[in-house]
VMD Tcl script that draws the C-alpha trace (Angstrom):
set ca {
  {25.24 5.75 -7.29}
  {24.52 2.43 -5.57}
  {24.95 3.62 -2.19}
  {21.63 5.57 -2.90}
  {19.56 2.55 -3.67}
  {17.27 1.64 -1.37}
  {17.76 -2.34 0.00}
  {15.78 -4.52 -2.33}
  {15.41 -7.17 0.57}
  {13.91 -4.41 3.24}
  {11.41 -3.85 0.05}
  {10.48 -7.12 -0.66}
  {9.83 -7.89 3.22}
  {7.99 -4.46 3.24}
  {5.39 -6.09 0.30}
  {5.05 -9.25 2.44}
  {4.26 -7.29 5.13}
  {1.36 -5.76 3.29}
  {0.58 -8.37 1.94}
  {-0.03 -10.18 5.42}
  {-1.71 -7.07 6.95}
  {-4.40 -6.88 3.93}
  {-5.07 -10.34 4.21}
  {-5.41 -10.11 8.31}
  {-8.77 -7.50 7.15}
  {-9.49 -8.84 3.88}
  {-13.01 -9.86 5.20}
  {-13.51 -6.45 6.70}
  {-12.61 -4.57 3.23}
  {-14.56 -7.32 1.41}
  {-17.57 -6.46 2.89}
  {-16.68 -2.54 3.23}
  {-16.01 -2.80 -0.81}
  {-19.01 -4.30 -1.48}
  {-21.24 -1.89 -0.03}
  {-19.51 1.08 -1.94}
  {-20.19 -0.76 -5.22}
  {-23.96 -0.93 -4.18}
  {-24.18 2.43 -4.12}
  {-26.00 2.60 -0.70}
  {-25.27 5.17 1.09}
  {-26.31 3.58 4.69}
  {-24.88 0.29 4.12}
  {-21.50 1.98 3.42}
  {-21.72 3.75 6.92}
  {-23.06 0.35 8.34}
  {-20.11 -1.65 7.03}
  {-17.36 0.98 8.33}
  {-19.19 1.36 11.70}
  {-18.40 -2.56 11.99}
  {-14.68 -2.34 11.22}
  {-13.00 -1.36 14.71}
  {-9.54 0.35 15.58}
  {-7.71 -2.91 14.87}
  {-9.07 -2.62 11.08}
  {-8.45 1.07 10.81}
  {-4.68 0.68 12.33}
  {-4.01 -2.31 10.47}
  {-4.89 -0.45 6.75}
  {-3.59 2.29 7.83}
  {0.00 0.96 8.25}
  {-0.66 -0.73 5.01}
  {-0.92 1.97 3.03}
  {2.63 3.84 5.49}
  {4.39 0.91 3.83}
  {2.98 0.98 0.91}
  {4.10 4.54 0.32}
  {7.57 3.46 1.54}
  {7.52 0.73 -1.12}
  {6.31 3.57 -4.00}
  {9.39 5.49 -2.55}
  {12.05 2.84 -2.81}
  {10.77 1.85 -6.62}
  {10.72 5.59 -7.23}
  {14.36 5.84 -5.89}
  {15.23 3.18 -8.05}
  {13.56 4.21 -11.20}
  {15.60 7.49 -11.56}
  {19.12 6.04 -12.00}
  {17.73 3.66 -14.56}
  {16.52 6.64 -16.45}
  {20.22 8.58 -15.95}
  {21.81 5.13 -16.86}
  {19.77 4.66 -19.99}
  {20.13 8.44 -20.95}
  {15.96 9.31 -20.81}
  {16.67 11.53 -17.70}
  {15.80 15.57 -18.01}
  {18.67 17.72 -18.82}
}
mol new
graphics top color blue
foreach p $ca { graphics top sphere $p radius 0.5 }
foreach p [lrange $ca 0 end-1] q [lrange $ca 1 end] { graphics top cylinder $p $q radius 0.2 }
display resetview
């Protein structure tokens, strides 16, 4: 069963990774954030027309390791639940 863990190190450098990414664009999702909780319509648009490829690319691999993160804590949730005996039968 432990050969199907996923590496807790390759995890942790995958949340330090996000965690460097989101702060390279904070600004940019900062602003972008704000102008959803206004409600206004156009300065929603306004704020995303300002956020360029670099922005887009660099949330969008973000959230590709974020998913791999939700994956590996996933993977690792299961044989706590077999070990413990709250798995399905």
């Amino acid at each position: 069963m432990k050969n199907n863990l996923p590496d807790l190190e390759d995890t942790n450098y995958k949340i330090i990774q996000v965690n460097a990414l989101l702060s390279y664009v904070s600004n940019d999702l900062v602003d972008l954030s704000n102008a959803v909780e206004s409600g206004n319509k156009d300065d929603v648009t306004i704020q995303a027309s300002y956020m360029d490829d670099r922005t887009f690319f660099t949330c969008r691999t973000a959230l590709d390791l974020i998913e791999e993160i939700q994956k590996d804590v996933e993977a690792c949730i299961i044989p706590i639940d077999e070990v413990s005996g709250r798995a399905d039968n």
